[in-house]
DRENDRENBA-324567 format. One record per residue: residue in one letter; x, y, z of N, C-alpha, C, O in turn. Coordinates in pm, whole numbers, plus 50000, padded with zeros to 5 digits. Each point is the difference from the previous one (the first is absolute). Layout:
<nodes>
AXYZXYZXYZXYZ
...
</nodes>
This chain:
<nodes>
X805229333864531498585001950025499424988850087498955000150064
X501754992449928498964983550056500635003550155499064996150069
X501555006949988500435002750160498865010450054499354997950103
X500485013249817498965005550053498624994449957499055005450058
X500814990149899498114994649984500404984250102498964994350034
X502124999750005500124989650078499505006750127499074995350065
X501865021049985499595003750100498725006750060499705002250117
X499625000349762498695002249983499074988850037499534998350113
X500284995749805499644985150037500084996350144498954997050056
X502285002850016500194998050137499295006350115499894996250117
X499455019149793499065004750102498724994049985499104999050083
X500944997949818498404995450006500154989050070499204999650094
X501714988749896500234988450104499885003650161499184994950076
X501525012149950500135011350135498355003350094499684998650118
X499635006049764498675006150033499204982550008499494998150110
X500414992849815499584989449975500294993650147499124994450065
X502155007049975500224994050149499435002650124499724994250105
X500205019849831499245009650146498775004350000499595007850086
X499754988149826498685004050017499295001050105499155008849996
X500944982650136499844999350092500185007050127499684998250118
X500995010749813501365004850068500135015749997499495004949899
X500975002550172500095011449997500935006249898501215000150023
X498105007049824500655001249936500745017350003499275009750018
X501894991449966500135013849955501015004449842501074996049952
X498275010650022500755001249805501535003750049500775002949908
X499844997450245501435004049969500414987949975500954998949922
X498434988750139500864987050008499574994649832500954995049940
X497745005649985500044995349912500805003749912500454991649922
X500015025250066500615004849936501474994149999500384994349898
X500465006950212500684991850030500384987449940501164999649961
X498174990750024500134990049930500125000549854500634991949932
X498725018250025500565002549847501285008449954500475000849887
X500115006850261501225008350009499705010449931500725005349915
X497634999750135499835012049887500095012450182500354997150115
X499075018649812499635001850113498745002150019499454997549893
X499355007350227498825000549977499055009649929498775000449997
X502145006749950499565008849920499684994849855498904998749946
X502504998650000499644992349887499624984949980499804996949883
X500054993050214499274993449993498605000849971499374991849933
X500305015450104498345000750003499755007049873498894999649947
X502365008549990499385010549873500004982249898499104996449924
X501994996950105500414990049897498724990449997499354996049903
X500485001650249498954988249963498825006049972499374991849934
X499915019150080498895005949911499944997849873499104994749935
X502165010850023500265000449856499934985249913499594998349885
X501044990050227499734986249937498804995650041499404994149911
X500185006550167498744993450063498595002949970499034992649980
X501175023550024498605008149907499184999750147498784998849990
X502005002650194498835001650106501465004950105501205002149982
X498214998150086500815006250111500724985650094499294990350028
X502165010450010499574986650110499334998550122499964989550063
X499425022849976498624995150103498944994749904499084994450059
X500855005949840498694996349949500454985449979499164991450025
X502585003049914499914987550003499994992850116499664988149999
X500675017450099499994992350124498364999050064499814991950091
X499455013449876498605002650043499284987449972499424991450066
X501045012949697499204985849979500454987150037499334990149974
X501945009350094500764987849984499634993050065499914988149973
X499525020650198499454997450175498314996149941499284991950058
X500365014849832498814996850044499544986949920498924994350018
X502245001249874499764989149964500344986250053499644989049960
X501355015550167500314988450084498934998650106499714989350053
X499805020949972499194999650109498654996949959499394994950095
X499845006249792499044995249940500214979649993499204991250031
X501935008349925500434983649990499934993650149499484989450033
X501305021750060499674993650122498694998850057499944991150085
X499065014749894498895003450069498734986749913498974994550038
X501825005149837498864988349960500394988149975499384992749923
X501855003250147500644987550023500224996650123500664990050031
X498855017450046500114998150173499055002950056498985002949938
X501084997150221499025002250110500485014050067499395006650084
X501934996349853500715010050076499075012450072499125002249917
X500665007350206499575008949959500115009549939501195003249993
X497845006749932500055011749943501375011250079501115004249967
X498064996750136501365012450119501304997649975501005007249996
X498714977649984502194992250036500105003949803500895007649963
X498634989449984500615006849860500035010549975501015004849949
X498095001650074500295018750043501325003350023500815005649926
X499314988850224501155009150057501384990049964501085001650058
X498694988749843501334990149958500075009449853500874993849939
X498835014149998500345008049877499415014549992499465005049902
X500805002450257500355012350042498905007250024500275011750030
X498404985249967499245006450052498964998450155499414991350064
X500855022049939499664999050133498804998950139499895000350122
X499234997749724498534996650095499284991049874500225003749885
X499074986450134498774993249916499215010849924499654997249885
X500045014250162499475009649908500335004549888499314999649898
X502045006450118500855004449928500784987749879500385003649888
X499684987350143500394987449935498514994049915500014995549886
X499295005350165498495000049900499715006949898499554996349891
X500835018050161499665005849866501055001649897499695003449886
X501454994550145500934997249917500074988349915500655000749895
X498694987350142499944994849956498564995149887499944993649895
X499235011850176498915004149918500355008049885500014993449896
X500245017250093500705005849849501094994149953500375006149900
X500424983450127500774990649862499234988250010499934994249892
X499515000750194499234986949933498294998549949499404990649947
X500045027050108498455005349971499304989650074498884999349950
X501274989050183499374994350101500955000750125501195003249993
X498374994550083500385000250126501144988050074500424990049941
X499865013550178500824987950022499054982750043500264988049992
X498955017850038498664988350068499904993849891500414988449999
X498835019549829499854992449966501084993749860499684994449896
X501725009550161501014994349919499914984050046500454991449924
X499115005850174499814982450053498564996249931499764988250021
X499525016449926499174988949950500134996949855500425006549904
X499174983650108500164991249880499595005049866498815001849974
X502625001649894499295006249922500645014549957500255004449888
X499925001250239500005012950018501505004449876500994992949983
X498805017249967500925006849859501255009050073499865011350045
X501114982449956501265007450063501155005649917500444993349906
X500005017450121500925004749898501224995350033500234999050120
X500704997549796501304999750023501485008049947500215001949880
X500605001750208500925008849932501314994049996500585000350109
X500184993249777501204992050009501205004450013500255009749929
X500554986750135501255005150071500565006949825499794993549897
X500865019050104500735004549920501544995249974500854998750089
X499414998149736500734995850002500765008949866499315003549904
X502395000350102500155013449931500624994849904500744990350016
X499015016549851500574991749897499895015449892498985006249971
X502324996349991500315005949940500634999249845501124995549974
X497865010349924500724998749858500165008449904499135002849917
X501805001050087500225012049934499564999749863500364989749943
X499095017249997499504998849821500585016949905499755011250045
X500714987249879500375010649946498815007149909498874995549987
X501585014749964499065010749985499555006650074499025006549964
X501434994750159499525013550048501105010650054501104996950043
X498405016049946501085005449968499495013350112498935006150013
X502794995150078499715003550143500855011949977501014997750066
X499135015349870501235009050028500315002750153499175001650090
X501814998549915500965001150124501345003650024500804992349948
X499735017850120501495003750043499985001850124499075002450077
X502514995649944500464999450122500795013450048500745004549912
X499245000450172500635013350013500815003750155499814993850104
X500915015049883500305003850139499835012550054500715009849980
X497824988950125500085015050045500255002250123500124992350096
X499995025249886500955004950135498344998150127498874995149996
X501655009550061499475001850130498915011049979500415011650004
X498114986149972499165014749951498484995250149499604989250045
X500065023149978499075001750142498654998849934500235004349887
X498574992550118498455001349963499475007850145500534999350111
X498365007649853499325005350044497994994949987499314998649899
X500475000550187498604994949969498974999050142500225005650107
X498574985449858499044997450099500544989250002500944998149923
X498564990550177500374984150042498704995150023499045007649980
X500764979450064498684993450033500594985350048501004994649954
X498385001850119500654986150034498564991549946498825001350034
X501834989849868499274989349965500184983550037501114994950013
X497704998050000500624988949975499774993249894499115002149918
X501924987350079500514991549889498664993749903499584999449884
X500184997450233497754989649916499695008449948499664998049884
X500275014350162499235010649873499865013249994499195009350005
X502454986249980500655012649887499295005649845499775010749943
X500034973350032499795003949843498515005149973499505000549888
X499895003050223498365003450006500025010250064498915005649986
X502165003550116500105008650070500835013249970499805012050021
X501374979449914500915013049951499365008849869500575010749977
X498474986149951499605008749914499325010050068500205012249997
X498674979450088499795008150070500355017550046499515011149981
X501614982950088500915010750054500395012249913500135011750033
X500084979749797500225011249907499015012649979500265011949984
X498154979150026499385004649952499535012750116499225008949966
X501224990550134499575006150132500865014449957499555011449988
X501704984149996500955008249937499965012849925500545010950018
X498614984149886499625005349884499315010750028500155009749926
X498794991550204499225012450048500605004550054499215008450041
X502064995050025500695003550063501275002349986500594999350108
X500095003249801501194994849935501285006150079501124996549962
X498715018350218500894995750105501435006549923501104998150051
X498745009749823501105003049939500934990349892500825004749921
X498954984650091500624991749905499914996449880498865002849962
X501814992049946499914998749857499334981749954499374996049903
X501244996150236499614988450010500894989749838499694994049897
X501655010750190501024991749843500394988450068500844992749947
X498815005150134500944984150045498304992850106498975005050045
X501504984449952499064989050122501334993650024500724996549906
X499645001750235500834994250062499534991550111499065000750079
X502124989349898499194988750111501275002350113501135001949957
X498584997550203501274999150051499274994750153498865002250042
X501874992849999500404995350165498674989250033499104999850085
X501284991949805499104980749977500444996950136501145000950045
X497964995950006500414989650145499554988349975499874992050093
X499825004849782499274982049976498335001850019499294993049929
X500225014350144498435002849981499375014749952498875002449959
X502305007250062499315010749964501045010049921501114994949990
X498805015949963500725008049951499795012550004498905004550032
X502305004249931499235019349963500194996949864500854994849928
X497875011150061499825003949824500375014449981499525004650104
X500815002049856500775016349961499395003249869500394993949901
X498365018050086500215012949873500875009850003499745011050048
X501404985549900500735010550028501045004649868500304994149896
X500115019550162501035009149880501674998450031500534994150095
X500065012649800500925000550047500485008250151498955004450047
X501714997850006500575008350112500765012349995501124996150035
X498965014549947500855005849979499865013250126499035007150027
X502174992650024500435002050088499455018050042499695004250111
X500345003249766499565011650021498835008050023499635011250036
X499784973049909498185005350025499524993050126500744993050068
X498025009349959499625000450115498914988350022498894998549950
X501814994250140498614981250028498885012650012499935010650062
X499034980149822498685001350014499214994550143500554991450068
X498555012449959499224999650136499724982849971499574995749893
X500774995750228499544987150033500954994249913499444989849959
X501855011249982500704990749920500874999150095500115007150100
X501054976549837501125004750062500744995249863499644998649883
X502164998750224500684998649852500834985450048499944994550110
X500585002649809500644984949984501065000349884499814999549878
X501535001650205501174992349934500354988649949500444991050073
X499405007249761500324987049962501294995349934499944999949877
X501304995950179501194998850023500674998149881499314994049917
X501865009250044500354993249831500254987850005500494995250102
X499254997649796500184987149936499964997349858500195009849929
X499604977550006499464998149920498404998849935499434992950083
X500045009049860498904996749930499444994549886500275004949891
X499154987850116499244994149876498915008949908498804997950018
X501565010149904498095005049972499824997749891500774999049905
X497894999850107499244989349925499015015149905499745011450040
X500004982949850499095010049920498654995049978499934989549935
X498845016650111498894997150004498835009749890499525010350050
X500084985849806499765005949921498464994149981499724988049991
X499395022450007498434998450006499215007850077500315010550057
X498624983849940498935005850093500404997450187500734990450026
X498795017650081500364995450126498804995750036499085005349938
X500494983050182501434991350053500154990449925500874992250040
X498415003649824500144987749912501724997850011500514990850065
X500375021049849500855000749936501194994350173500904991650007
X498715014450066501024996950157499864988350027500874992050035
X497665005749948499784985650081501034988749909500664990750048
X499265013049819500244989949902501704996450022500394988449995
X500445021850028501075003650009500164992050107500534988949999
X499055016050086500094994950169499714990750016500224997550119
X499154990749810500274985150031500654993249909500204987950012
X500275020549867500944989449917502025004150049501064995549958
X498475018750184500974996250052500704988650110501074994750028
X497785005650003500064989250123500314983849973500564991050062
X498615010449784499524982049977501204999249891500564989149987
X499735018449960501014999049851501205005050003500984993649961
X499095017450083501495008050045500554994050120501225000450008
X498084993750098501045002050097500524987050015501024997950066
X498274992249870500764986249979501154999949900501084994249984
X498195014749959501894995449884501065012150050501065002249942
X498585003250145501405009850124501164994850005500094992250094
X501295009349816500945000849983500935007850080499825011949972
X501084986650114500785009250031499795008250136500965005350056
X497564995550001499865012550038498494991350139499544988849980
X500165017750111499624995250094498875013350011500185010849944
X498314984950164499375012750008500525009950092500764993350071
X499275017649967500395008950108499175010450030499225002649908
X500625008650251499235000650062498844994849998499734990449928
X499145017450180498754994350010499315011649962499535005850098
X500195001149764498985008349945500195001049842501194999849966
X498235000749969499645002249871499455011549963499295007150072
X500984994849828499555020449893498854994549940499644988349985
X500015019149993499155002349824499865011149959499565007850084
X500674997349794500545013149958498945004849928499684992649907
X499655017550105498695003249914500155014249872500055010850057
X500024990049813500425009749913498835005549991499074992049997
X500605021649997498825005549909499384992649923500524993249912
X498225007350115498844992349933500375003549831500325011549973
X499604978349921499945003449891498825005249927499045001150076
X500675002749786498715006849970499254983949968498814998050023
X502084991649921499214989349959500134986450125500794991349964
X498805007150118500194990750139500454990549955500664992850075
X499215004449814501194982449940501585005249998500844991149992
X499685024150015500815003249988500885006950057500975006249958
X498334991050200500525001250146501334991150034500134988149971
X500675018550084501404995050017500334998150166500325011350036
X499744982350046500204995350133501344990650050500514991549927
X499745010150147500804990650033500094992650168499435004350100
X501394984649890499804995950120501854997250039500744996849906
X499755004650215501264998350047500204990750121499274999450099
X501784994049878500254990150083501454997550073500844992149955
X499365016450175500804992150009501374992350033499964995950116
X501245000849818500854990149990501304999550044500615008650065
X499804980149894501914997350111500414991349917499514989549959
X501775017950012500964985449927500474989750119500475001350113
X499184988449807500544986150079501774998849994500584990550052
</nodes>
């Protein structure tokens, strides 16, 4: 476990170097030897923000320090932590520090600060994660797609469900699939199984997801409490104590059962996945 939260750690060192600098999540990812897909699911899951949001607060807490410890101008700190006009760098910075850059220099003035992240992992017992590992064949989905991005997914993809829902396009809506992460954006998928004899519904397509192994995980409760809950004690608890086995492709399932009559007694699952080392 301690090699991967070392290499974790190393991204945040990585991002810490470059702030300045033109960042992109393939290289940070990189440094943790994850890929950019699951980097970003992992560090959500530890971090509780997106890493544009840590890199945001990180720029605007260096750049607040610079601006009321110097003569520097406003423009030259702008465009030294990626933005591209004084306007645009104002108001950004006006909503994390609620004053301006002018008057971050006078005397007095209340500045926020955001401290470099540092990853520290401890596992505590009692909690209790059902999980198996499996091997499946080669099976096709059928569905709608949407390209999202990564910042806000978690405010957008319900969305999408809910759009769904008036429209339901022929589908039963048993899986959410994540596939083809480029590090900023993704397809999100409502989709069914595939079966070959019936006929793509109007505006879907279909997607082959290859055999391998899998992890699936059992998600028991109300939705999305019961996923969400699952879904970060995979990231923060399961995948550090990963024995044996490495992550593989770039998309993730989530498996949706018939609603139960009592919603505490909804059964879901989530799939992940995997490669023997």
């Amino acid at each position: 476990m301690q090699g991967w939260i070392d290499g974790f750690q190393r991204s945040i060192e990585y991002i810490e170097q470059n702030l300045s600098e033109t960042l992109d999540i393939e290289d940070i990812a990189a440094a943790a030897a994850l890929s950019p897909f699951y980097y970003q699911r992992i560090f959500g899951a530890l971090c509780g923000m997106t890493v544009g949001e840590y890199i945001r607060a990180r720029r605007m807490t260096l750049a607040a320090q610079e601006l009321a410890h110097s003569d520097e101008k406003v423009i030259d700190v702008a465009f030294r932590y990626g933005y591209d006009s004084p306007d645009s760098f104002a108001k950004a910075f006006q909503r994390f520090h609620g004053i301006t850059p002018s008057q971050a220099r006078e005397t007095g003035a209340t500045l926020r600060s955001f401290a470099p992240l540092h990853i520290k992992i401890t596992m505590e017992g009692g909690n209790m994660l059902d999980y198996r590992i499996v091997e499946k064949a080669p099976f096709t989905l059928v569905g709608i797609k949407k390209r999202f991005s990564a910042e806000t997914s978690y405010s957008e993809v319900p969305k999408f469900w809910s759009e769904w829902m008036s429209d339901k396009k022929g589908l039963k809506g048993m899986f959410g699939f994540c596939s083809a992460m480029d590090g900023k954006n993704f397809d999100y998928w409502i989709a069914d199984l595939y079966l070959p004899w019936d006929d793509i519904p109007e505006g879907c397509s279909v997607y082959q997801v290859p055999a391998g192994l899998w992890a699936q995980f059992v998600c028991k409760g109300q939705l999305p409490d019961s996923l969400q809950k699952v879904n970060t004690q995979i990231w923060s608890e399961w995948l550090p104590s990963l024995k044996g086995y490495t992550l593989a492709g770039n998309y993730s399932l989530e498996v949706y059962m018939p609603p139960a009559e009592d919603p505490d007694d909804t059964v879901s699952y989530i799939w992940v996945p995997l490669k023997k080392l």
